[in-house]
C-alpha atoms as one frame of an Amber mdcrd trajectory, in Angstrom:
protein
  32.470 -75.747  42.809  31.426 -78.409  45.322  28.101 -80.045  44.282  27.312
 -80.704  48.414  23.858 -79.390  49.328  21.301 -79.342  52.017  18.688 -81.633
  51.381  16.336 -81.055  54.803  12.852 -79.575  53.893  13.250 -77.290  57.085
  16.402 -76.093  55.326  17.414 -73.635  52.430  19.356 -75.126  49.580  22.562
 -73.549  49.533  24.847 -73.246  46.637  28.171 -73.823  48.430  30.216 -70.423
  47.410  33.829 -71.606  47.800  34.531 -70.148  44.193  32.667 -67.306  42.857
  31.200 -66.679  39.833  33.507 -64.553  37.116  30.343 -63.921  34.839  26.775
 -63.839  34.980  26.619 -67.061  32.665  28.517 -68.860  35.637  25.933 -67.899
  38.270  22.960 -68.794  35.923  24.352 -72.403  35.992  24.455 -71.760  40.028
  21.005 -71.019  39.929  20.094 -73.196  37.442  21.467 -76.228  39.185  20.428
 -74.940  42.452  16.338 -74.507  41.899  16.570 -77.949  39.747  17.650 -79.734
  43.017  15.789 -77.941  45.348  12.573 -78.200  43.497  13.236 -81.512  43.015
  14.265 -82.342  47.146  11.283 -80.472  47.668   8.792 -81.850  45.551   8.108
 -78.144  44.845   6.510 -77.072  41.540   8.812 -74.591  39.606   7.067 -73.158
  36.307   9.289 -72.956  33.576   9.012 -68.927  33.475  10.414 -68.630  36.960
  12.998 -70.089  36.159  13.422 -67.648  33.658  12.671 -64.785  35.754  15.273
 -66.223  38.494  18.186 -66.627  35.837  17.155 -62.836  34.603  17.269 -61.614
  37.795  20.549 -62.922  38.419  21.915 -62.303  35.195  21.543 -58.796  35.777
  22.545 -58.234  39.760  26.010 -60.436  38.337  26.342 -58.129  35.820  25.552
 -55.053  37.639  28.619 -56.534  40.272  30.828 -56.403  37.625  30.047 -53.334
  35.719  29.408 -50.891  38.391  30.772 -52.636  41.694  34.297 -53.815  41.109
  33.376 -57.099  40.558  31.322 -59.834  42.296  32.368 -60.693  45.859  30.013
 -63.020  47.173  27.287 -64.712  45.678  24.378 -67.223  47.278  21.517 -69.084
  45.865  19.066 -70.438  48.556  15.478 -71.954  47.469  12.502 -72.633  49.910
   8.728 -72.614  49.370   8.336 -69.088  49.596  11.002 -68.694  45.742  14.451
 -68.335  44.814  16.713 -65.996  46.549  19.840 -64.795  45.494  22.305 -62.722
  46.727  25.309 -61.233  44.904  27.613 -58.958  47.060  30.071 -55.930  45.165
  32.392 -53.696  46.589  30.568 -50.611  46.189  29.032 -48.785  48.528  26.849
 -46.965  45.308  22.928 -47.646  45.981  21.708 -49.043  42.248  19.647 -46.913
  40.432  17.346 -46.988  37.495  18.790 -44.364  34.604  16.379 -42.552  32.144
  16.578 -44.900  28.682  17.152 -40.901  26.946  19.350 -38.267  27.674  18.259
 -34.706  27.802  18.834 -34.107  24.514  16.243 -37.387  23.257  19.304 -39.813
  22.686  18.769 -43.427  23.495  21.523 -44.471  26.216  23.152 -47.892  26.718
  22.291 -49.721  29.718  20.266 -48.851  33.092  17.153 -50.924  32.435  18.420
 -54.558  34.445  17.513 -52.314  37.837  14.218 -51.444  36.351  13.969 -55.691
  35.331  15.236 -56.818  39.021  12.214 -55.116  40.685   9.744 -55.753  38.451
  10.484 -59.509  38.273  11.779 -60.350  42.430   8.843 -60.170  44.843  11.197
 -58.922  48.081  14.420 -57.358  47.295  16.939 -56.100  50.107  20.206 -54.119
  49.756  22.512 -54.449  53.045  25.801 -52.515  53.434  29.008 -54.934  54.362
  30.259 -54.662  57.445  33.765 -54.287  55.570  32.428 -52.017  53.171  30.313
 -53.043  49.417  27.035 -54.011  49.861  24.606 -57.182  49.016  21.877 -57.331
  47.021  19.011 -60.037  48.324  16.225 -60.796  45.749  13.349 -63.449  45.694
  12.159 -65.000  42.825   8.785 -66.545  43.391   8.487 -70.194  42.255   4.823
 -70.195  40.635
């Protein structure tokens, strides 16, 4: 990936997204790198649990991509004062949803609890359909 960012404090910090990320472990190092230069451009304080909570929240829209949307098809990281925002795009037009951690019958299931995590953690999240079809999920990560 190109390492060429926006440095202007009236402007987001954009991780450039000439290559998408295969795996959520790629876009964690996005994000990673991302916040560390934009904090650090912006002389803006960034506790070490949001950074935890940003690479979470990431982690799982990456993974949901993969799992349940064919794969990740775009992919952004901006940061300003108001958090972290990322955006990972799929091919799916599916909605996510959270999934009971039981069946009906009282049987733990795999899975459907990084929905539950996404909300709980990201202050404003947004899902847009693509004008081409899939759909982009837009969630903010506060800083602090």
């Amino acid at each position: 990936m190109l390492d060429k960012h926006r440095t202007s404090s009236s402007a987001p910090l954009r991780e450039p997204c000439r290559r998408l990320p295969c795996r959520p472990a790629d876009a964690r190092r996005a994000v990673q790198r991302v916040v560390a230069e934009g904090c650090r451009a912006r002389h803006l304080p960034c506790a070490p649990e949001a950074m935890e909570d940003a690479l979470l929240v990431t982690s799982e829209l990456a993974t949901n991509a993969i799992l349940h949307g064919g794969g990740i098809t775009g992919f952004d990281v901006d940061v300003d004062s108001c958090g972290v925002r990322v955006s990972v795009s799929d091919g799916s037009d599916d909605l996510p949803v959270a999934i009971a951690p039981v069946d009906e019958r009282g049987r733990s299931r795999p899975g459907g609890r990084g929905w539950p995590i996404v909300c709980r953690l990201a202050r404003d999240i947004r899902v847009a359909e693509l004008p081409c079809g899939g759909k982009r999920i837009t969630a903010v990560v506060p800083l602090s």
